[in-house]
N, C-alpha and C positions, 0 to 999 in steps of 0.2 A: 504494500500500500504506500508507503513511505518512498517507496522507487517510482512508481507514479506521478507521484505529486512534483516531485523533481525531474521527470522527463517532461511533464505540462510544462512547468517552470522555463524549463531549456528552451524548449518547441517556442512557448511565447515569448521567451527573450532574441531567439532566432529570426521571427516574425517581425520585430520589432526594426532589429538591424538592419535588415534586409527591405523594409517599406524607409527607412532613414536612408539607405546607401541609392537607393531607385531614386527617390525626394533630390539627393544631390546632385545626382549623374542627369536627372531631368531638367534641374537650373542651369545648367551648361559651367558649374564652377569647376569640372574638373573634367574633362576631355579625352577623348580613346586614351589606354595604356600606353601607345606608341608615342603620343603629344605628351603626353604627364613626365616623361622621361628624359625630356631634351634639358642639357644641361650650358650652360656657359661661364668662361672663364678669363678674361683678357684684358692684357694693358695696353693702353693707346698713348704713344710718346709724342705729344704734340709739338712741333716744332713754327717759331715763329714766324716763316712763311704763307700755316694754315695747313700745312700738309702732316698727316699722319705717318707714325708707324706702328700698325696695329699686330700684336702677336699673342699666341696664346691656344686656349681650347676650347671648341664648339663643337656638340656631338652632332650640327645640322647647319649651314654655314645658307642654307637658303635664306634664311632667316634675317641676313646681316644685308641690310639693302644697299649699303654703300658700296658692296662688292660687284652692284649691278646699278652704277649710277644713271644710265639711261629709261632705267624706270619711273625717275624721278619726273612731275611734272612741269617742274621749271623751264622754261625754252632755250637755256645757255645749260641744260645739263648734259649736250655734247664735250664741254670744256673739262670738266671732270673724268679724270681719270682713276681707277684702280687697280693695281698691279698684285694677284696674290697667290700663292701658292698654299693647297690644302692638303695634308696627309690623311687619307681615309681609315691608313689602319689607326693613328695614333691619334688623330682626331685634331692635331695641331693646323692653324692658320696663322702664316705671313701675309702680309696684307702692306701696301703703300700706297696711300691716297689722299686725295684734295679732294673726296666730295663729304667728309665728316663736316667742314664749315664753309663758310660764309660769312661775306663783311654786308654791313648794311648801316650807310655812314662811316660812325667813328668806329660803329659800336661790331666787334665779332659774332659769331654762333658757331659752337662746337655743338652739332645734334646727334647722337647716338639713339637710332631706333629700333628694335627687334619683334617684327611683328610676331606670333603664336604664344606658346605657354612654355612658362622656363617650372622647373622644378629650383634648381637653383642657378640664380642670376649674378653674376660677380663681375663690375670692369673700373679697371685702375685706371685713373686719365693721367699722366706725369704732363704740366704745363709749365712754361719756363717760367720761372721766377718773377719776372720783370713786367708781368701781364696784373694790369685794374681788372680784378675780379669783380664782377659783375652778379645778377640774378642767375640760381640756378632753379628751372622745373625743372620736376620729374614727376611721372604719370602714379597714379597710386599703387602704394601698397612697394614702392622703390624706397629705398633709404640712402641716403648721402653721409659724408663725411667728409671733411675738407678740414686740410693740414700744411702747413708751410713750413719753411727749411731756408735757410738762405740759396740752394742748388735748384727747388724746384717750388711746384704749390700742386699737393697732389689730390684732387677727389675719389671718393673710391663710393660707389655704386653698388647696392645689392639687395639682393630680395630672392625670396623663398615664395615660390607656387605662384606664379606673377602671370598675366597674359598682356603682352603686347607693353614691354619694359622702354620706355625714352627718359631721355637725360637732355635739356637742354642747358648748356654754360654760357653766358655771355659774359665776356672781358674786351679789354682794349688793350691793345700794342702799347706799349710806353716807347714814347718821341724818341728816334736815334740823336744823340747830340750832332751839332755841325762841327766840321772840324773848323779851327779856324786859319 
């Protein structure tokens, strides 16, 4: 009788789970096996020009739209180029590029956007030193950190179970002296 009572118990705790797990998977917060799995990991060396060097790991590199900047709808995004190489078995990406920003004015934009669902989201921006930090967004559920050093000024970017992770940094160039 006692064994009963405890097999009702299980069945209805079973029941319960499993109308909870259907409840999730129906709100769209967490997406096939294959999507829930994508992971990313990279540092992007911005150099005063605007151009990147981005390296690191990404288990799905479609995802990184900068590496296909002709997707972009801007009408000068011919001029953008990216140059990168990906290892499939080890998962690492080389990357060099000028379509990560844009000047508009005085004012920069470093945009880092990765459309789908990360499980875990991690990017290290290393920015020179000598750059007026500016506003930074990022889309929800992203977290920031931002750190200086007399060498660099480094934001670092992350977030857990995230869909469609951006980071926008606006800075300005500090004036080159004239010589005299």
């Amino acid at each position: 009788m006692v064994s009963m009572v405890l097999l009702k118990k299980i069945l209805m705790g079973s029941a319960i789970l499993l109308s909870l797990v259907a409840a999730i998977q129906a709100s769209g917060q967490y997406p096939d096996s294959g999507a829930a799995g994508k992971n990313l990991s990279l540092n992007v060396h911005l150099l005063d020009t605007g151009q990147a060097l981005v390296v690191g790991y990404v288990d799905d590199p479609r995802g990184l739209i900068f590496l296909r900047p002709t997707r972009y709808t801007d009408p000068a995004a011919t001029r953008y180029a990216s140059r990168y190489r990906y290892e499939n078995e080890t998962h690492q990406l080389y990357a060099w590029t000028d379509a990560l920003t844009f000047k508009q004015g005085d004012t920069w934009r470093l945009m880092f956007q990765c459309p789908g669902f990360y499980a875990e989201y991690r990017v290290i921006f290393d920015l020179p030193a000598d750059l007026g930090l500016g506003r930074i967004n990022s889309s929800e559920g992203l977290k920031y950190v931002v750190s200086a050093s007399n060498d660099s000024l480094t934001v670092i970017s992350q977030g857990y179970d995230i869909r469609n992770p951006s980071i926008t940094i606006e800075y300005q160039q500090s004036l080159a002296e004239e010589a005299s």
